[in-house]
C-alpha positions, 0 to 999 in steps of 0.5 A: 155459175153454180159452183160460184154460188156454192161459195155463197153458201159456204161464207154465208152460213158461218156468220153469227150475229151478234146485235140480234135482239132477245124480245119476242118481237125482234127474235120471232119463232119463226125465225128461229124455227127457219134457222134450226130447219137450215141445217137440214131442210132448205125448202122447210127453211125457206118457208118459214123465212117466208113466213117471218119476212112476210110478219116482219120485213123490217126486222133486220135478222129475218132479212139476214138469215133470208140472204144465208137461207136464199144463198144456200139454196142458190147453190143446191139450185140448177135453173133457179139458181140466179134467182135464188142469188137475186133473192139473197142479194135482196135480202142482204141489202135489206138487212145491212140498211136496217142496220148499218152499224151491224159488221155481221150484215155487212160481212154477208154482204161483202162475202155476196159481193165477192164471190157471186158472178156478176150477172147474179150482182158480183161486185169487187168495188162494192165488196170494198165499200162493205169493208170500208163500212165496216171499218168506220164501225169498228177498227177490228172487224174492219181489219178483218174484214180487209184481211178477208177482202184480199185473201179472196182476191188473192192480193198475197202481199198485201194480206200478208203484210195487213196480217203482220200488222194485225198480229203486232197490233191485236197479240190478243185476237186468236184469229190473227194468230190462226191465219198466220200458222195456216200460211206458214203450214200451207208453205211447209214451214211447220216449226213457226206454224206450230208456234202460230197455231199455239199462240192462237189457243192462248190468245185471250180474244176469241168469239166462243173459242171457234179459231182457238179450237180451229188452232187445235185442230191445225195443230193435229194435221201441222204434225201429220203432214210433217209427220213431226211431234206426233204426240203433241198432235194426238193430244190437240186432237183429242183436245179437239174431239173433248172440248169443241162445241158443235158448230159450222164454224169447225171440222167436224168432229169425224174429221178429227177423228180420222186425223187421229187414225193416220197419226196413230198410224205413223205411231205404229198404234194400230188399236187406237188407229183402229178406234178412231177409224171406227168413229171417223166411219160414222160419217156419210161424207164422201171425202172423208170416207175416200180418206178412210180407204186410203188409209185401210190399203 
């Protein structure tokens, strides 16, 4: 169950909302103050929610970021962590009635519905009410969130066919083109998905450039694993590691780094190898740092 609830956290914390209000009244210090300490205190975060939720319970946002809060602590959590869950749920469905326009809110909840265990509230059925919401609202976030709803239900045709559908009747939304070039690079056609994760840094739709600047960094691993067009690789990462804002939404920039070293690798470049592996090492991730041994034997 807790491993359940990890992805909890990891689908909830992404979400930006985008009706949040910028009065004082809708947008409480509080508030802030708990989404700045999610990065980096969940108890510290926790309190503050509380402290929002207890001097506005119907302020929509304080009982979304309360789900994303409660959800991550879920997950770090052991013997309370069904409760925490309850807690999300709460908080989500709370959200979601003050607002039910809201596609973010529904989006959360969707994700809540879909990957929690049932005894915590799971529930494919509901997940698939959230999307047929969210399409009555807006056709594209409807769309994307069918894509989402089949993708973690593993129904492959039916992504796939929806994802067709999708590139052809959105050529603009950079997503599309994103998710197109990972199912062709997770099937080693790298030739068509170099040209899906190009289309996607061209694509002229896109909410503060988080899937255009993903499609750079897809660009950079497309030519490690076929360790073909190296150079075009080196110079998207570089783009990456320049141009990225800072988000939860993309790798980090250590990451990139590091895919830098193994290309520069397969370049014979051991200098700039060199470099990148230094700057990759300033991260305390354990898996990344087992890549940097790999790659230094």
């Amino acid at each position: 169950m807790r491993l359940m609830l990890i992805f909890i956290l990891l689908l909830l914390a992404p979400a930006a909302t985008r009706s949040a209000e910028i009065n004082t009244t809708n947008n409480p210090a509080e508030l802030q103050q708990a989404k700045i300490a999610m990065g980096t205190d969940l108890d510290l975060a926790e309190k503050l929610i509380g402290k929002a939720l207890a001097l506005y319970p119907e302020n929509a946002e304080v009982q979304f970021i309360c789900g994303r809060i409660m959800g991550q602590q879920a997950g770090d959590a052991i013997f309370s962590a069904l409760s925490y869950a309850k807690k999300s749920l709460r908080c989500l469905k709370h959200a979601v009635a003050l607002q039910p326009d809201n596609t973010d809110y529904r989006r959360g909840l969707m994700s809540f519905y879909l990957n929690a265990p049932g005894i915590a509230g799971g529930d494919k059925q509901l997940a698939w009410q959230e999307v047929e919401q969210i399409a009555l609202s807006d056709a594209l976030q409807g769309k994307l969130a069918e894509l989402s709803f089949y993708r973690q239900t593993e129904q492959q045709q039916k992504y796939r066919k929806l994802l067709a559908q999708c590139r052809s009747d959105y050529p603009g939304q950079a997503e599309f083109h994103y998710r197109h070039g990972l199912l062709l690079q997770q099937e080693q056609q790298f030739a068509p998905a170099f040209d899906a994760f190009y289309a996607a840094t061209s694509a002229s739709q896109d909410n503060d450039g988080i899937y255009v600047f993903n499609a750079w960094y897809q660009i950079g691993r497309t030519a490690l694993f076929s360790q073909q067009r190296i150079a075009d690789g080196i110079y998207a990462l570089n783009h990456f590691i320049a141009k990225a804002p800072v988000s939860a939404d993309l790798p980090d920039l250590t990451w990139a780094h590091l895919r830098l070293a193994q290309l520069h690798k397969l370049n014979g470049n051991a200098a700039q190898m060199l470099q990148h592996l230094n700057e990759a090492n300033q991260s305390n991730d354990k898996e990344l740092k087992r890549e940097i041994s790999r790659l230094q034997r």
